[in-house]
SESE-805057 format. One record per atom (N, C-alpha, C, O): x, y, z; residue number from 1; atom name. Coordinates in pm, 1 decimal. Last residue first. Example, Ala and Ser with C-alpha at 12.3 -4.5 7.8 and 13.67 -1.06 7.14 Angstrom:
+----------+----------+----------+-----+------+
|        X |        Y |        Z | pos | site |
+----------+----------+----------+-----+------+
|   1285.0 |   -225.0 |    708.0 |   2 |    N |
|   1367.0 |   -106.0 |    714.0 |   2 |   CA |
|   1290.0 |      3.0 |    787.0 |   2 |    C |
|   1340.9 |    113.8 |    803.9 |   2 |    O |
|   1319.0 |   -569.0 |    780.0 |   1 |    N |
|   1230.0 |   -450.0 |    780.0 |   1 |   CA |
|   1320.0 |   -330.0 |    780.0 |   1 |    C |
|   1423.6 |   -331.9 |    846.5 |   1 |    O |
+----------+----------+----------+-----+------+
This chain:
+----------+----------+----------+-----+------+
|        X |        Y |        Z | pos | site |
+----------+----------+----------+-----+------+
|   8322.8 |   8158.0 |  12889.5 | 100 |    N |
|   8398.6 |   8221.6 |  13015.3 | 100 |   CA |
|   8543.5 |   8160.5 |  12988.0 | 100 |    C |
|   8636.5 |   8185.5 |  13064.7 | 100 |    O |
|   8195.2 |   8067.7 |  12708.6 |  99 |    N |
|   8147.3 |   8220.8 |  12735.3 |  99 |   CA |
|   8262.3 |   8280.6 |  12844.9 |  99 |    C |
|   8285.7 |   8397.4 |  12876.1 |  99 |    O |
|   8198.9 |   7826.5 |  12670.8 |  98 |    N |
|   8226.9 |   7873.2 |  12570.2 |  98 |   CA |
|   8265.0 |   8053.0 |  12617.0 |  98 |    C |
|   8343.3 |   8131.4 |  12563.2 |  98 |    O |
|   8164.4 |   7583.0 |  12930.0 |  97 |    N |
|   8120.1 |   7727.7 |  12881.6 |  97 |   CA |
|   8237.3 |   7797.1 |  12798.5 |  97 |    C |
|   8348.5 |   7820.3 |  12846.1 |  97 |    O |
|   8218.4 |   7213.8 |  12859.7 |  96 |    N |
|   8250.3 |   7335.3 |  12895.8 |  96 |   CA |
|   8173.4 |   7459.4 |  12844.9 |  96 |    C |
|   8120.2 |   7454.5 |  12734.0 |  96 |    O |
|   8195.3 |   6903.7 |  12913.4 |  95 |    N |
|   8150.8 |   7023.6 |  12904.9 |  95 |   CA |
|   8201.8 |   7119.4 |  12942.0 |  95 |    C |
|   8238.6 |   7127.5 |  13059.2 |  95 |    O |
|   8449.1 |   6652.9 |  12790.8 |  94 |    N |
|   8416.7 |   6757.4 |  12922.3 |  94 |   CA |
|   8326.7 |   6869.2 |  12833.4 |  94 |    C |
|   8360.2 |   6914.8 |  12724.1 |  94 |    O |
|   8428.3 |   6315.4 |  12654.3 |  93 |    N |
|   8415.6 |   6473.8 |  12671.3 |  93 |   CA |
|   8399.0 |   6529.5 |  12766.8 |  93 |    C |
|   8331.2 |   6473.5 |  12853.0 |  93 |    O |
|   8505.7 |   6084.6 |  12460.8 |  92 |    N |
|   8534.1 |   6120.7 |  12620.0 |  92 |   CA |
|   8557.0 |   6287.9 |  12616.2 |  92 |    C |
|   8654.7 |   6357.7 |  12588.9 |  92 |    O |
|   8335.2 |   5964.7 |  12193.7 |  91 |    N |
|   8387.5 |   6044.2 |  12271.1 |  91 |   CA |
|   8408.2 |   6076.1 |  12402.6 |  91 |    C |
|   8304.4 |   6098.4 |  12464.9 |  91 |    O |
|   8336.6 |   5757.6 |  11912.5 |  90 |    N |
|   8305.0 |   5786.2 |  12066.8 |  90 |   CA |
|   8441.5 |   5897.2 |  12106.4 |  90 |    C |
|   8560.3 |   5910.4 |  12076.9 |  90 |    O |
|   8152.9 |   5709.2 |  11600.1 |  89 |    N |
|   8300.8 |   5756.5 |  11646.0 |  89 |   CA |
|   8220.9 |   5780.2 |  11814.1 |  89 |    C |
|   8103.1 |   5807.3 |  11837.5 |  89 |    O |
|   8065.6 |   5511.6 |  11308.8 |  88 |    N |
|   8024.0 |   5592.0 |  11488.2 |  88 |   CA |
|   8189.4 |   5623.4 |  11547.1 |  88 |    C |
|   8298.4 |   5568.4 |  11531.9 |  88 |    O |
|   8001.2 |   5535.1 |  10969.0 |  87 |    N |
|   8128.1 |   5536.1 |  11050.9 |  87 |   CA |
|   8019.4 |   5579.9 |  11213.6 |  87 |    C |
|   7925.4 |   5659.2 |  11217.2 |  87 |    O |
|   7928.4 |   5356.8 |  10713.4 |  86 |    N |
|   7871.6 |   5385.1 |  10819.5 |  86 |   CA |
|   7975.2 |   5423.9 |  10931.3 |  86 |    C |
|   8034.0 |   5329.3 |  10983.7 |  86 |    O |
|   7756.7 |   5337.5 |  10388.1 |  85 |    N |
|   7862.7 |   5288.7 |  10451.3 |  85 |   CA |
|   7831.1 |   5346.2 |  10585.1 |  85 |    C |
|   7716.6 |   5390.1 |  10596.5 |  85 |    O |
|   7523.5 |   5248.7 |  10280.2 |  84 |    N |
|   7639.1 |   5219.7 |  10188.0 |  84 |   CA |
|   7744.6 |   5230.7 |  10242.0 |  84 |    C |
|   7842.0 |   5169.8 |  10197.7 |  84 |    O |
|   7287.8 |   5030.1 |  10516.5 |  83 |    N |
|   7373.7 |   5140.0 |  10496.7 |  83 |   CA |
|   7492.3 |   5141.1 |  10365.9 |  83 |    C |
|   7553.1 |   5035.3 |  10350.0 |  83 |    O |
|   7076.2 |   4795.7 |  10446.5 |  82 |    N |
|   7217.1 |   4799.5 |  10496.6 |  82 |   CA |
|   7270.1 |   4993.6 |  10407.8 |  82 |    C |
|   7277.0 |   5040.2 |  10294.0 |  82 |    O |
|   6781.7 |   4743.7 |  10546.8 |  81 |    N |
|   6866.5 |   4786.9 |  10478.9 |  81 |   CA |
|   6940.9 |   4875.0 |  10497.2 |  81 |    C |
|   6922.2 |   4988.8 |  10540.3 |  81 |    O |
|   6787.2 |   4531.9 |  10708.2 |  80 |    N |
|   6718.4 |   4496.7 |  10643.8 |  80 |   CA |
|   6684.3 |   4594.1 |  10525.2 |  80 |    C |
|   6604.4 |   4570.0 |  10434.7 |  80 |    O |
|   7015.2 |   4600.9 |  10901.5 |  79 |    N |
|   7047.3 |   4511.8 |  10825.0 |  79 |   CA |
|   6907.6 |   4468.3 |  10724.9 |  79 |    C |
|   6923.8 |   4364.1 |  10661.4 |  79 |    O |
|   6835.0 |   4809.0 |  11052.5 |  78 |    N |
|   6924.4 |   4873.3 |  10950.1 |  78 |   CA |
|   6998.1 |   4722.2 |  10858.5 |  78 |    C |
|   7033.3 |   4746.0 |  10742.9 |  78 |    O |
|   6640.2 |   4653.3 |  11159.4 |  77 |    N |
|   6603.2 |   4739.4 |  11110.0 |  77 |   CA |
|   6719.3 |   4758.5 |  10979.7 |  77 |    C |
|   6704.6 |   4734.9 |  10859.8 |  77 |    O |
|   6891.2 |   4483.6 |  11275.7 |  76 |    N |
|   6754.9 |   4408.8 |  11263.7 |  76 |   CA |
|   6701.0 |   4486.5 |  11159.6 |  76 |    C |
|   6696.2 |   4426.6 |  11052.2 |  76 |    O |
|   6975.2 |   4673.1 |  11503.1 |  75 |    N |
|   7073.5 |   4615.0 |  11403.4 |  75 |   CA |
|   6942.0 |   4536.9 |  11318.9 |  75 |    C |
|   6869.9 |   4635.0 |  11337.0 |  75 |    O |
|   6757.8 |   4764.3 |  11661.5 |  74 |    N |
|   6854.9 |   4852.6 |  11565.5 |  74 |   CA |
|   6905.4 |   4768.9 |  11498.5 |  74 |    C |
|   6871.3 |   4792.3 |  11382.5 |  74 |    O |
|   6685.3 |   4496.3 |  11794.5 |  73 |    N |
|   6575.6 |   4592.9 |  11669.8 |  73 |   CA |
|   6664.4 |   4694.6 |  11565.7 |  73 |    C |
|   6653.3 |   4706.4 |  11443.6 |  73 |    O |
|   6907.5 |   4502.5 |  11988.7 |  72 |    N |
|   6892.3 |   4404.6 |  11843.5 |  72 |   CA |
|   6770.2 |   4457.5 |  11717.7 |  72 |    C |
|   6775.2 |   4453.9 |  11594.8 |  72 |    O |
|   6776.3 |   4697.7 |  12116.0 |  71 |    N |
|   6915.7 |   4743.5 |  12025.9 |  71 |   CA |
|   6943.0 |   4647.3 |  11899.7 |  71 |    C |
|   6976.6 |   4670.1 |  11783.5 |  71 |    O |
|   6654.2 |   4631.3 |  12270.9 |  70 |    N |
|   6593.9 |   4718.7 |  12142.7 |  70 |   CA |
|   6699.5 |   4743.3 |  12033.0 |  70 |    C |
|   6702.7 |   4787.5 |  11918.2 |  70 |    O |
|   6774.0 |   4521.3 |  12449.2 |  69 |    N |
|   6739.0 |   4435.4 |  12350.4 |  69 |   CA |
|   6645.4 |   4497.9 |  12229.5 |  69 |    C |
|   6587.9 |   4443.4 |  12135.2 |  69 |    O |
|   7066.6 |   4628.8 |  12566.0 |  68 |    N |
|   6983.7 |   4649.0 |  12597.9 |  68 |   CA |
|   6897.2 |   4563.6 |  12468.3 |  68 |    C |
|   6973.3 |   4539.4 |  12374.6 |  68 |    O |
|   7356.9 |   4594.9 |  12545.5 |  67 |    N |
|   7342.6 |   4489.0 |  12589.4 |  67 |   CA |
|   7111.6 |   4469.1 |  12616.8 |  67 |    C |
|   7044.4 |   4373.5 |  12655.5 |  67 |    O |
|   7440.1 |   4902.2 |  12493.4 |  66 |    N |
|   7472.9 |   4796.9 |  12434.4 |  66 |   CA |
|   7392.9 |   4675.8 |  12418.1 |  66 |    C |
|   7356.4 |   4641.1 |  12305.8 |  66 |    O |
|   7387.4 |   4984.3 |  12766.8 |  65 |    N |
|   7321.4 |   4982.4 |  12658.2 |  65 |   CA |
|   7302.4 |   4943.8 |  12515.8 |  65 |    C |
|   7202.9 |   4946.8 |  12443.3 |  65 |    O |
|   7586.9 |   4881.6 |  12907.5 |  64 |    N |
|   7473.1 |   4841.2 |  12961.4 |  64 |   CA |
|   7360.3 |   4916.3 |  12800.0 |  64 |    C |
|   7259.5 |   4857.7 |  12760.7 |  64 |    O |
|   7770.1 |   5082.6 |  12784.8 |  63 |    N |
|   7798.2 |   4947.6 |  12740.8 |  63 |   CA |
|   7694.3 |   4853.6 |  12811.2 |  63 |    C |
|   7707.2 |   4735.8 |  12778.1 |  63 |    O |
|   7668.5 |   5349.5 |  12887.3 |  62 |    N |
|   7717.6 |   5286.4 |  12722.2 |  62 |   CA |
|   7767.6 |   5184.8 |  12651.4 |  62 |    C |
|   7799.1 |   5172.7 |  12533.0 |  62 |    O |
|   7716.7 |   5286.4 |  13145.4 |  61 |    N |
|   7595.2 |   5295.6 |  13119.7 |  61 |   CA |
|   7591.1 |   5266.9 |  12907.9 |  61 |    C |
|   7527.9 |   5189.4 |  12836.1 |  61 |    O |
|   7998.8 |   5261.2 |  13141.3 |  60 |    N |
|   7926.5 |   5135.5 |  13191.3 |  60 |   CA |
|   7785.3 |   5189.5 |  13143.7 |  60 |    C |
|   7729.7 |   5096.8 |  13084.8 |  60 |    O |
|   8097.8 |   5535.3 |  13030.5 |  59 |    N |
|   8107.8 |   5401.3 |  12948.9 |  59 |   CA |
|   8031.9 |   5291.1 |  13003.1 |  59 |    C |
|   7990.5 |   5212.6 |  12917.8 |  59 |    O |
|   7869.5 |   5758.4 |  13149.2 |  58 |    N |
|   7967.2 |   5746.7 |  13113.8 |  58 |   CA |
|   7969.2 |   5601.8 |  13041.6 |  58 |    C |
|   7865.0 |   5552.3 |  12998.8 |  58 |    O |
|   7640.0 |   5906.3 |  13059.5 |  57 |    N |
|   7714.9 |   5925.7 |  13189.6 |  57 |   CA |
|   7844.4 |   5878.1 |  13214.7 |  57 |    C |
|   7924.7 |   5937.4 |  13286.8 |  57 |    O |
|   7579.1 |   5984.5 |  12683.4 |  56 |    N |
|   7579.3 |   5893.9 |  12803.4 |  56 |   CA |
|   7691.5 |   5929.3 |  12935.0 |  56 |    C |
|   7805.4 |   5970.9 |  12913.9 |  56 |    O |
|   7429.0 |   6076.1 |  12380.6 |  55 |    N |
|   7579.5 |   6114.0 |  12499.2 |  55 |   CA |
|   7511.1 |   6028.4 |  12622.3 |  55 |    C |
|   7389.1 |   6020.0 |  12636.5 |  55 |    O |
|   7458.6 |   6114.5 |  12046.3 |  54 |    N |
|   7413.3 |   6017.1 |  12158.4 |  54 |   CA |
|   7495.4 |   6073.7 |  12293.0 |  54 |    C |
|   7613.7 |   6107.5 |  12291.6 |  54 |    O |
|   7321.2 |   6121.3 |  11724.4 |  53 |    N |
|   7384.8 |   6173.2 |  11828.9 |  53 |   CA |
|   7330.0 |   6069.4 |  11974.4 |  53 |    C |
|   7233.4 |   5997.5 |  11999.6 |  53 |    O |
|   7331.6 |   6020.4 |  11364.6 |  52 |    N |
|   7274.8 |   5984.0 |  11537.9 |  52 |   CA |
|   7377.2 |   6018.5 |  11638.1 |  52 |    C |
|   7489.3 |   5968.2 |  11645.5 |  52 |    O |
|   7240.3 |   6084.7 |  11114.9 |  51 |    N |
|   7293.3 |   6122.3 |  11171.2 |  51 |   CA |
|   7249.3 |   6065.7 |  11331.6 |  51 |    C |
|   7140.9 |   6079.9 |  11388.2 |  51 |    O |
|   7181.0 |   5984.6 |  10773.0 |  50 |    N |
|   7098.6 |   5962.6 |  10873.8 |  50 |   CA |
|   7249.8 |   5977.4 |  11020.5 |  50 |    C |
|   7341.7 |   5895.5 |  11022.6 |  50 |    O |
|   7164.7 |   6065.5 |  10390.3 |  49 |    N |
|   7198.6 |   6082.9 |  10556.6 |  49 |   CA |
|   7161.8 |   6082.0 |  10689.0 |  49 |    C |
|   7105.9 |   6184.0 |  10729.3 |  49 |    O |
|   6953.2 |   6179.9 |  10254.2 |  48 |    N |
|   7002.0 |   6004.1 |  10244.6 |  48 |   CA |
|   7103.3 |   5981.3 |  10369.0 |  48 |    C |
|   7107.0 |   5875.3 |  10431.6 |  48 |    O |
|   6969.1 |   6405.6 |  10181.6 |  47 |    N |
|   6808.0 |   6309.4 |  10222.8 |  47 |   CA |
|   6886.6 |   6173.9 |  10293.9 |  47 |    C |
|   6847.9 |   6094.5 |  10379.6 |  47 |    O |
|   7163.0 |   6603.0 |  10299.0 |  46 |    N |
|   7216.0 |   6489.0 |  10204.3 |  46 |   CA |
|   7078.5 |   6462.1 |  10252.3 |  46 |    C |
|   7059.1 |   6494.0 |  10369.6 |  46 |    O |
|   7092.7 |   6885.0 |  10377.2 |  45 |    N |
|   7134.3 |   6885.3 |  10223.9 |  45 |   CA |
|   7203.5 |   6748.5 |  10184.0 |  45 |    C |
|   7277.3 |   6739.7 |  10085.9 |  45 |    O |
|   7041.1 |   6756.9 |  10641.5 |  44 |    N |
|   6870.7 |   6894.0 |  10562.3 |  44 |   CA |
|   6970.0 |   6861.8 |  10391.0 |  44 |    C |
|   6905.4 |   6817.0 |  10296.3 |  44 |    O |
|   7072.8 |   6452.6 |  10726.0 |  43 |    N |
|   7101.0 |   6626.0 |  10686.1 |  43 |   CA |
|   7018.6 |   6659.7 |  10608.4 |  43 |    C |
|   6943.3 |   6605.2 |  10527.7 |  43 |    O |
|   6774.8 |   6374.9 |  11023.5 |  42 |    N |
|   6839.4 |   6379.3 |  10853.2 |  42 |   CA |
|   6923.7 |   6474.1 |  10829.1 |  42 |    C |
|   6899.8 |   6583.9 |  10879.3 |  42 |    O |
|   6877.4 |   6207.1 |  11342.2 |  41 |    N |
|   6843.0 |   6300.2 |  11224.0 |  41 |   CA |
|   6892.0 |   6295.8 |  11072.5 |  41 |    C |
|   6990.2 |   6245.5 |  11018.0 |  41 |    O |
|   6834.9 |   6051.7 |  11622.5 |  40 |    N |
|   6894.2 |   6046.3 |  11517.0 |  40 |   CA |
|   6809.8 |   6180.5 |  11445.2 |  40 |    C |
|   6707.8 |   6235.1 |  11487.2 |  40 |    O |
|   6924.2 |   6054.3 |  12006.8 |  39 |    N |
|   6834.1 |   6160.8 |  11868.0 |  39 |   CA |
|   6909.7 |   6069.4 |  11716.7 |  39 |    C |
|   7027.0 |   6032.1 |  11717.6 |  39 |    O |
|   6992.1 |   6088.5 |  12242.7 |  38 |    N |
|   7019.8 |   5967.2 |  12194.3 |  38 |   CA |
|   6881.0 |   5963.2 |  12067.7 |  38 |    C |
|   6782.1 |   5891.0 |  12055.1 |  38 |    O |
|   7101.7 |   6247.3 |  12554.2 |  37 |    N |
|   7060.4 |   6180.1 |  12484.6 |  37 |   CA |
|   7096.6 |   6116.9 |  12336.6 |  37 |    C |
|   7214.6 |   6095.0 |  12309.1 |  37 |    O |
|   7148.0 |   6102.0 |  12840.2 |  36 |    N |
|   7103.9 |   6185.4 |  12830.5 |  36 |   CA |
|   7055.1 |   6275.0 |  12680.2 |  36 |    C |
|   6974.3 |   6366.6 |  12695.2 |  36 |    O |
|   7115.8 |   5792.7 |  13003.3 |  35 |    N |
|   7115.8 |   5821.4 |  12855.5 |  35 |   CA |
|   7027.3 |   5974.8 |  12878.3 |  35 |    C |
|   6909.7 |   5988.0 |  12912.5 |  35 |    O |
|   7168.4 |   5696.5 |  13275.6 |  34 |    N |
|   7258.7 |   5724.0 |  13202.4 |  34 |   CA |
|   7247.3 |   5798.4 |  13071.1 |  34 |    C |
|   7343.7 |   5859.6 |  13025.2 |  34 |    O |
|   6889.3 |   5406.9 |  13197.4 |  33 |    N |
|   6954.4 |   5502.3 |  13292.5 |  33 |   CA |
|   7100.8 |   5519.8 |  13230.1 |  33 |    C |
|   7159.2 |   5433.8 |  13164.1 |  33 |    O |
|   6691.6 |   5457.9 |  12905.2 |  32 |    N |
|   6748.2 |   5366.4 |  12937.3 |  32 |   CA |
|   6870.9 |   5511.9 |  13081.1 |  32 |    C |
|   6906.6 |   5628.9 |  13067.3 |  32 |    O |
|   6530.0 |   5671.3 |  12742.0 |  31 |    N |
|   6444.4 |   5584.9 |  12891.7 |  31 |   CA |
|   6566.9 |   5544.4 |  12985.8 |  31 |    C |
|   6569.5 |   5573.8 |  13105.3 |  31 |    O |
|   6634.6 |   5675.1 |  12516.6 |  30 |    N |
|   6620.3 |   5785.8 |  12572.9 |  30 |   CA |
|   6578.5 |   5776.0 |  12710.6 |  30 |    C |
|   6592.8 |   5870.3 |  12788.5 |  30 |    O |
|   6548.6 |   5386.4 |  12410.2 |  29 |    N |
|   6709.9 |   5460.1 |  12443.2 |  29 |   CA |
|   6716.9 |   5566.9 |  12537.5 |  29 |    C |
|   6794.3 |   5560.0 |  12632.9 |  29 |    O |
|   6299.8 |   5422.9 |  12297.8 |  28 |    N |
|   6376.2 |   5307.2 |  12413.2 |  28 |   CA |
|   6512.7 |   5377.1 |  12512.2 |  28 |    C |
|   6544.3 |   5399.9 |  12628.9 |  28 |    O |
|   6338.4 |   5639.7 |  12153.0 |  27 |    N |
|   6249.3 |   5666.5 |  12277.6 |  27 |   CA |
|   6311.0 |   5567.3 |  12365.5 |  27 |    C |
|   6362.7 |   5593.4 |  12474.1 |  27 |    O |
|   6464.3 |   5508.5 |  11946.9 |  26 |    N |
|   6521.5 |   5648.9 |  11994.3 |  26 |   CA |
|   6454.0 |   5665.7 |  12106.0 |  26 |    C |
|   6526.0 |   5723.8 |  12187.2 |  26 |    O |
|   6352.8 |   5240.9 |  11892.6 |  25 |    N |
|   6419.4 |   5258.5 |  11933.5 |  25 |   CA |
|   6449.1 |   5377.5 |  11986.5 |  25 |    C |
|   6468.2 |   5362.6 |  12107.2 |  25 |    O |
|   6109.0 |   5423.0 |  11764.7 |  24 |    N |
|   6081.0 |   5361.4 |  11849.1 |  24 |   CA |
|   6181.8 |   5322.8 |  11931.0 |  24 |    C |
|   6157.9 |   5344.6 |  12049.8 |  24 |    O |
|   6255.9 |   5531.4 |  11560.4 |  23 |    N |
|   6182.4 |   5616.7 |  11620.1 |  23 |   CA |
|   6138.7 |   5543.4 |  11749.5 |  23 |    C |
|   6133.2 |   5615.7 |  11848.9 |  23 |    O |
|   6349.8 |   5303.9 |  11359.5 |  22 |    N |
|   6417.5 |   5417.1 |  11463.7 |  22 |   CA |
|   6354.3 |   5494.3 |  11526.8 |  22 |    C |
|   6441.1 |   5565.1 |  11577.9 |  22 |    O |
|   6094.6 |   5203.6 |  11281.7 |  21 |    N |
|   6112.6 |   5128.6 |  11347.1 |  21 |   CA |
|   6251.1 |   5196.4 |  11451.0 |  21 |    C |
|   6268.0 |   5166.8 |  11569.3 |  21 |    O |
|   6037.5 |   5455.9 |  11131.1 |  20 |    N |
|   5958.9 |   5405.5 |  11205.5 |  20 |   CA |
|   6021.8 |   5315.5 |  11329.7 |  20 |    C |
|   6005.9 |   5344.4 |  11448.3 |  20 |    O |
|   6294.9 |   5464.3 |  10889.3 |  19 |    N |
|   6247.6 |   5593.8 |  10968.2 |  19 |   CA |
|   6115.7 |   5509.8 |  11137.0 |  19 |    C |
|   6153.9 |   5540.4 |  11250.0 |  19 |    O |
|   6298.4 |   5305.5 |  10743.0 |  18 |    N |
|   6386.5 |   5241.7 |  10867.6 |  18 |   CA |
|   6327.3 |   5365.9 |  10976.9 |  18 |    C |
|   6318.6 |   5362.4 |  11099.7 |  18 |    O |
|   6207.8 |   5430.0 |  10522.7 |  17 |    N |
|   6171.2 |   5254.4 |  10543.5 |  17 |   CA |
|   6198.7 |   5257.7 |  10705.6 |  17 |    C |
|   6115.3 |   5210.5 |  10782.9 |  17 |    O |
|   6288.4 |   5615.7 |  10482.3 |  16 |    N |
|   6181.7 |   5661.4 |  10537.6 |  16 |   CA |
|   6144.2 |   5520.5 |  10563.1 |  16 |    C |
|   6042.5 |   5499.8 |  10629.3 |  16 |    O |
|   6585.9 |   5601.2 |  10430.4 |  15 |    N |
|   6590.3 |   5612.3 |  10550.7 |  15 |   CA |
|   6437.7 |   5654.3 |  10540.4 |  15 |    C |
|   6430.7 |   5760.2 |  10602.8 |  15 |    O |
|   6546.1 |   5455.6 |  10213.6 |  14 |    N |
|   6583.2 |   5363.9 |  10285.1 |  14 |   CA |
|   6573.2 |   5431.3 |  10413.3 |  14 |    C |
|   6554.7 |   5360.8 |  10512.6 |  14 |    O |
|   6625.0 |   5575.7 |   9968.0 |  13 |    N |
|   6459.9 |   5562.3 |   9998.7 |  13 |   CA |
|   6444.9 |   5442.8 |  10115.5 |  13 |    C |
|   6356.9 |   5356.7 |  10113.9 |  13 |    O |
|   6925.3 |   5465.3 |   9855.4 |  12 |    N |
|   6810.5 |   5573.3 |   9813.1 |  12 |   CA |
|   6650.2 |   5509.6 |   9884.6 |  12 |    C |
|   6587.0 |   5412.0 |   9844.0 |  12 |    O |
|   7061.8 |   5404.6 |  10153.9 |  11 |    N |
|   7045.9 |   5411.3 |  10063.2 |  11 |   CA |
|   6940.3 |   5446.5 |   9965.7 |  11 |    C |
|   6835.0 |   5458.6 |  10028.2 |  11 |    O |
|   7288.1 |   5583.5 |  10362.7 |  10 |    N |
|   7184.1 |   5480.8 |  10344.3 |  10 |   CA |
|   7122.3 |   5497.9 |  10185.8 |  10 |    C |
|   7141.2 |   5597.8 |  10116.4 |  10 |    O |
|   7510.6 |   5693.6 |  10578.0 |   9 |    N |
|   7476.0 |   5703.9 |  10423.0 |   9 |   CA |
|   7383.3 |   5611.2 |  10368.2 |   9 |    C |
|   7452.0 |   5534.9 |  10300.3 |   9 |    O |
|   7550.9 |   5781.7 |  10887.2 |   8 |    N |
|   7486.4 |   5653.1 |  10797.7 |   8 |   CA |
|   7467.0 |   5723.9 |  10640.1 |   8 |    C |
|   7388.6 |   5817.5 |  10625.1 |   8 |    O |
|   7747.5 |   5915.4 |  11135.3 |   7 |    N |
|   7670.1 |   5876.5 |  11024.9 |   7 |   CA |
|   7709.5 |   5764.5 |  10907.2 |   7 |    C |
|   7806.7 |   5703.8 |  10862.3 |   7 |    O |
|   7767.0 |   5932.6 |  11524.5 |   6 |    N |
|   7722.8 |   5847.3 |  11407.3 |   6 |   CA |
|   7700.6 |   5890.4 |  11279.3 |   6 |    C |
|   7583.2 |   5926.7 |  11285.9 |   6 |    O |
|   7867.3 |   6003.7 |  11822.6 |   5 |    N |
|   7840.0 |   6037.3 |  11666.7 |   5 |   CA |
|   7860.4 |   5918.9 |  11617.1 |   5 |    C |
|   7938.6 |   5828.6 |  11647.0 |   5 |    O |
|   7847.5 |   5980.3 |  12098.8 |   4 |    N |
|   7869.5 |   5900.1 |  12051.6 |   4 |   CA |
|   7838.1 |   5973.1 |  11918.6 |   4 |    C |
|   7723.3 |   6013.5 |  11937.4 |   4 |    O |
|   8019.1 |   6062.8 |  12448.8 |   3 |    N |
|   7928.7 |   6133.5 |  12303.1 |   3 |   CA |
|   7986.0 |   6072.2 |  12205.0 |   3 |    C |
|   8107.2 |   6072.5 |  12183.4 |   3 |    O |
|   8003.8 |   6048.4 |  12793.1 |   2 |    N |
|   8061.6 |   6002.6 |  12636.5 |   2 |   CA |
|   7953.0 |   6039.4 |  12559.0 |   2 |    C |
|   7833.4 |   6047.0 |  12587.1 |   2 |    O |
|   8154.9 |   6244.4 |  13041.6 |   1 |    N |
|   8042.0 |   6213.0 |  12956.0 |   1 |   CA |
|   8095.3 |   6148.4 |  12828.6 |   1 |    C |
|   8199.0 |   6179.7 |  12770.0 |   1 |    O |
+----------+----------+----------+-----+------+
């Protein structure tokens, strides 16, 4: 599985601007085959933090999504305002039980 983290430091009063037009993407996404899922959120103690989790079946479905055209809406949205800065990090993960 890949698990994609994301955060966005955005800028004052920027993530209720962008809040709409991500919401619509996040459903696109959530549709797309492979995408188990694919949530953004606020931190409860930065407002201005915008967090996006993501996990996918593996890299061809995470690079078919890439290529998906809501995605130009993502870049589109957030270049209309630009994050102060922005790190996504990917992951090649195994689930595991914690319990055993």
């Amino acid at each position: 599985m890949i698990v994609v983290n994301g955060i966005f430091e955005m800028q004052d009063g920027a993530v209720s601007a962008v809040q709409p037009a991500l919401a619509k993407i996040e459903a696109a996404c959530k549709d797309e085959a492979g995408c188990h899922d694919y949530t953004f959120s606020v931190e409860l103690n930065s407002p201005d933090v915008l967090r996006l989790t993501e996990k996918w079946d593996d890299i061809a479905a995470l690079r078919a999504h890439f290529q998906q055209p809501h995605m130009a809406d993502m870049r589109n949205a957030m270049s209309e305002h630009p994050p102060k800065s922005a790190k996504v990090t990917f992951f090649d993960a195994t689930e595991i039980d914690p319990s055993s």
